[in-house]
SELUM-780395 format. One line per 8 residues: number of its first residue (from 1); their letters; for each residue y, x, z of C-alpha. Coordinates in steps of 0.05 Angstrom, whole numbers, plus 5000, padded with zeros to 4 digits. Layout:
<tikes>
NUM = a = Y:X:Z; ...
</tikes>
This chain:
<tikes>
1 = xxxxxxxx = 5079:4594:4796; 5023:4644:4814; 5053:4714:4848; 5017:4772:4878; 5061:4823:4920; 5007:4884:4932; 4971:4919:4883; 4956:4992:4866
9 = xxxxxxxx = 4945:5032:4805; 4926:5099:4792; 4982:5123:4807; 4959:5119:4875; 4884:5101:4900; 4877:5044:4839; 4826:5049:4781; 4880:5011:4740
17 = xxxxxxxx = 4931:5048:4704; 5002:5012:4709; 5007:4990:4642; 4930:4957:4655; 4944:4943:4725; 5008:4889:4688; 4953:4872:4634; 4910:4851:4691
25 = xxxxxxxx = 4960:4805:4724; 4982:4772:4656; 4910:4761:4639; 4890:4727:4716; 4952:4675:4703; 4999:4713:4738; 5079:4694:4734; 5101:4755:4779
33 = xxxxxxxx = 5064:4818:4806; 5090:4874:4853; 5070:4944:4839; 5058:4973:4910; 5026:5040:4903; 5020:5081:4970; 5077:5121:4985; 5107:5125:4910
41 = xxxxxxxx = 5141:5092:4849; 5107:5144:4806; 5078:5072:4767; 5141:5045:4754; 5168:5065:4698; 5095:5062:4658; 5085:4986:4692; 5158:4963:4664
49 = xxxxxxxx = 5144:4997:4598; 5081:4953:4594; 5101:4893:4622; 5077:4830:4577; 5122:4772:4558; 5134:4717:4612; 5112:4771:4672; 5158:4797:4726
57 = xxxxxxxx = 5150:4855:4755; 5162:4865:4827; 5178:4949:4836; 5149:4972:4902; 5112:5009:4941; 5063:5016:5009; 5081:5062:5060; 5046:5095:5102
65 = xxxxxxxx = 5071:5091:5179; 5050:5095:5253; 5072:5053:5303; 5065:5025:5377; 5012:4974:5387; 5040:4944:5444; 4980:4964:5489; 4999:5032:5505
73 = xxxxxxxx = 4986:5068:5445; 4996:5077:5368; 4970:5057:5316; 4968:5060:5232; 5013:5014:5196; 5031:4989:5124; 5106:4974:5103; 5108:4940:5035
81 = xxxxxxxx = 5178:4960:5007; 5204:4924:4958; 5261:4926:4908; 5292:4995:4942; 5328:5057:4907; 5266:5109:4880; 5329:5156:4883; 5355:5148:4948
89 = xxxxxxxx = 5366:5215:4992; 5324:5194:5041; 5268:5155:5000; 5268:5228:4955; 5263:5268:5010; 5203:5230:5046; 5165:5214:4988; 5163:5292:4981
97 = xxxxxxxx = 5148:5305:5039; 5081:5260:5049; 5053:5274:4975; 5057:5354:4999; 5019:5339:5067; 4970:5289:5032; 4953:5342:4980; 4949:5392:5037
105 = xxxxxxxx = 4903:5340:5082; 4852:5327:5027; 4842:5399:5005; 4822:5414:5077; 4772:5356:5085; 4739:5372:5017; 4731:5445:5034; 4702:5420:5111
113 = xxxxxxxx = 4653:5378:5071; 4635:5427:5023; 4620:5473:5067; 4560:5428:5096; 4540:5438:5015; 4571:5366:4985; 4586:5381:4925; 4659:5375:4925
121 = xxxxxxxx = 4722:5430:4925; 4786:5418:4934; 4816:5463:4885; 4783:5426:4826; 4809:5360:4859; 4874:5366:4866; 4873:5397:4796; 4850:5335:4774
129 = xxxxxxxx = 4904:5299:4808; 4981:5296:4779; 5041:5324:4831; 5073:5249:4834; 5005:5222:4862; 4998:5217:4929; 4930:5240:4942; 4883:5210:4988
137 = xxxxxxxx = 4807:5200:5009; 4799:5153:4964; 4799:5205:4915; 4756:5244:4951; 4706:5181:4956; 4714:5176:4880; 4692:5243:4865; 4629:5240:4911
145 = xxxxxxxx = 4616:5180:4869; 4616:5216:4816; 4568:5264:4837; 4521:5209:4857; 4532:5233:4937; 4535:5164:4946; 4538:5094:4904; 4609:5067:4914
153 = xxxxxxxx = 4672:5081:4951; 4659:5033:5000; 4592:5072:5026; 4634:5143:5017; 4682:5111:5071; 4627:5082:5110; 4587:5138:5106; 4627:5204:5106
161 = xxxxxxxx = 4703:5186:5105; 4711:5150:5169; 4746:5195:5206; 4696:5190:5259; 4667:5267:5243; 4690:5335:5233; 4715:5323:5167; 4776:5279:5185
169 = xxxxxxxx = 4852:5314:5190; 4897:5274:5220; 4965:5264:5185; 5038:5254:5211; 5058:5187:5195; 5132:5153:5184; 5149:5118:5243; 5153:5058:5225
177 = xxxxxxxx = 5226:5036:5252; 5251:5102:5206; 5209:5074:5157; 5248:5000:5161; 5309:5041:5165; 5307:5082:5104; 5283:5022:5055; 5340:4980:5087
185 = xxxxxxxx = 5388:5035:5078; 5367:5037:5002; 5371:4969:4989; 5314:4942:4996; 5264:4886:5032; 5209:4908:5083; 5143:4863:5090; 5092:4891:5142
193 = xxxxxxxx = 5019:4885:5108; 4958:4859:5133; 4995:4868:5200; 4925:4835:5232; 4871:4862:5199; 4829:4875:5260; 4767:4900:5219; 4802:4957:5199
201 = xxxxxxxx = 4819:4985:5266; 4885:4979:5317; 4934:4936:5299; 4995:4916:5330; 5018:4852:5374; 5064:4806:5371; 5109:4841:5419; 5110:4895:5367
209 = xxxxxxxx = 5123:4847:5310; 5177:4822:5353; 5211:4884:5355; 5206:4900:5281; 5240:4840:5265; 5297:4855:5313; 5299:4925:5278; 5312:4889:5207
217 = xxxxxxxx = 5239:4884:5182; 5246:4826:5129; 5177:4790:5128; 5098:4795:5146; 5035:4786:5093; 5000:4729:5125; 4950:4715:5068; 4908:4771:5056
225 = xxxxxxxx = 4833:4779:5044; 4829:4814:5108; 4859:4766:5154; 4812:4705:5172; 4843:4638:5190; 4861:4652:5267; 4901:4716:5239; 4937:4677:5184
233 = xxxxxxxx = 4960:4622:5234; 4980:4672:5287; 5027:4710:5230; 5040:4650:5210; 5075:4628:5280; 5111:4693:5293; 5141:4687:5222; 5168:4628:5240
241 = xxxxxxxx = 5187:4652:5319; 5223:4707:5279; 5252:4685:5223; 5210:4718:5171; 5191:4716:5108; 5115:4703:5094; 5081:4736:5040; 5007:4726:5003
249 = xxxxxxxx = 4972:4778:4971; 4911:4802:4941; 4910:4877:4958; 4886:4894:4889; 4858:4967:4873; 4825:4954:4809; 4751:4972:4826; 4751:5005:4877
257 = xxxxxxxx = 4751:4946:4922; 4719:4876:4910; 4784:4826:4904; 4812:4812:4838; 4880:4810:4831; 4911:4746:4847; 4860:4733:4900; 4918:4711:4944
265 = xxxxxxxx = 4988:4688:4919; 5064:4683:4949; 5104:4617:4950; 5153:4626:4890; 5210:4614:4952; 5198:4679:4983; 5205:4719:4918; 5273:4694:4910
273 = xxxxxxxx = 5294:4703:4982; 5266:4775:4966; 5291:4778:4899; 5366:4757:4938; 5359:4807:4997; 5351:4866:4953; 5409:4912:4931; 5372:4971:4905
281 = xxxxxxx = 5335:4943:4849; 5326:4885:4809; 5262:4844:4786; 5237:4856:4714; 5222:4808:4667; 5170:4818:4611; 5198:4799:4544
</tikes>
């Protein structure tokens, strides 16, 4: 049994749609596959409506969060959520809440950049954009793509979207023990991603780790493309230290990163755990 728990669609910074983003899975070989867009279940609804016969579909999302590193400062982490309540008062009101900053953020950094005459505007982007999508510089690096400022999303990043420069705008992040919190609260099953992806900046310890597991965090993604064998074995013996679940992944955003989907998988074990943990929703199952 072959089950990826992180991938995004369009519905957040994916070049899949949901409906193609199910297709996808079903055509890699893929039993189960979790819908994780960042900070949303705006893909739900079109995922299940698509969802091919003999595919589950695992309803979650990626949130966005900040954290302690356990050095002395903070840092930017990922909470998968799985299997919570959409409608939840809390989940509601913080889902609003980010999608209104993130459209705020991006305007701001497209108008700093097109000022320095890139030929971007943020007006025309967020136009472009639906209300339930949580905008993000990955759009942005998609539409200097598109105006050959650059040749893929990957350079735009490199290149412009850093947050090394005077473009960047900092954002206020969901701590993350609110963030554990609220998913608990609505029923559902917390899995910190890539938690030791150290090419992608900060990350957090294992004194951190520690203390999200004592606040109810359910689990860690161990395999992931960014984690290289020390990582994975480190994960690896906290989850055990700490009684968590251990999760494998392939991160999938269509193409705007390299990985195809099913890259990395889960141990059918841990989707049943997660599957018997959750209270707020229930898995799908393609007909």
């Amino acid at each position: 049994m072959r089950i990826d728990l992180h991938c995004h669609s369009t519905a957040s910074d994916g070049t899949d749609s949901p409906a193609e983003l199910v297709a996808a899975a079903a055509r890699a070989g893929l039993d189960a596959v979790a819908i994780t867009d960042h900070d949303t279940t705006a893909g739900w609804a079109d995922a299940e409506a698509a969802l091919p016969p003999g595919l589950t579909l695992v309803r979650g999302a990626e949130l966005t969060c900040v954290s302690p590193d356990g050095r002395g400062g903070r840092c930017t982490v990922h909470l998968l959520a799985y299997l919570f309540d959409p409608e939840a008062e809390t989940v509601v009101a913080e889902y609003a809440r980010t999608r209104a900053e993130r459209r705020s953020r991006l305007h701001t950094i497209a108008d700093r950049m097109a000022a320095d005459g890139y030929p971007v505007d943020g007006d025309t982007l967020l136009a472009d954009l639906p209300d339930d999508v949580p905008a993000g510089r990955p759009h942005l690096a998609q539409a200097l793509v598109r105006a050959g400022v650059v040749s893929s999303v990957t350079e735009a990043f490199a290149s412009l979207l850093h947050g090394r420069n005077g473009y960047y705008v900092p954002s206020r992040r969901t701590p993350v023990l609110e963030a554990i919190e609220m998913i608990k609260s609505a029923g559902g099953v917390t899995v910190l991603a890539h938690g030791f992806a150290h090419r992608r900046g900060p990350t957090v310890n294992g004194t951190v780790i520690a203390e999200l597991a004592e606040a109810g965090m359910d689990g860690l993604e161990v395999d992931h493309p960014d984690h290289d064998r020390r990582a994975r074995a480190a994960l690896r013996t906290l989850a055990t230290r700490h009684n968590l679940l251990t999760t494998g992944s392939s991160d999938y955003h269509g193409t705007n990163k390299t990985t195809p989907i099913g890259a990395e998988t889960t141990a059918p074990e841990m989707l049943t755990e997660i599957a018997a943990r959750a209270t707020g929703a229930t898995l799908v199952h393609g007909r």
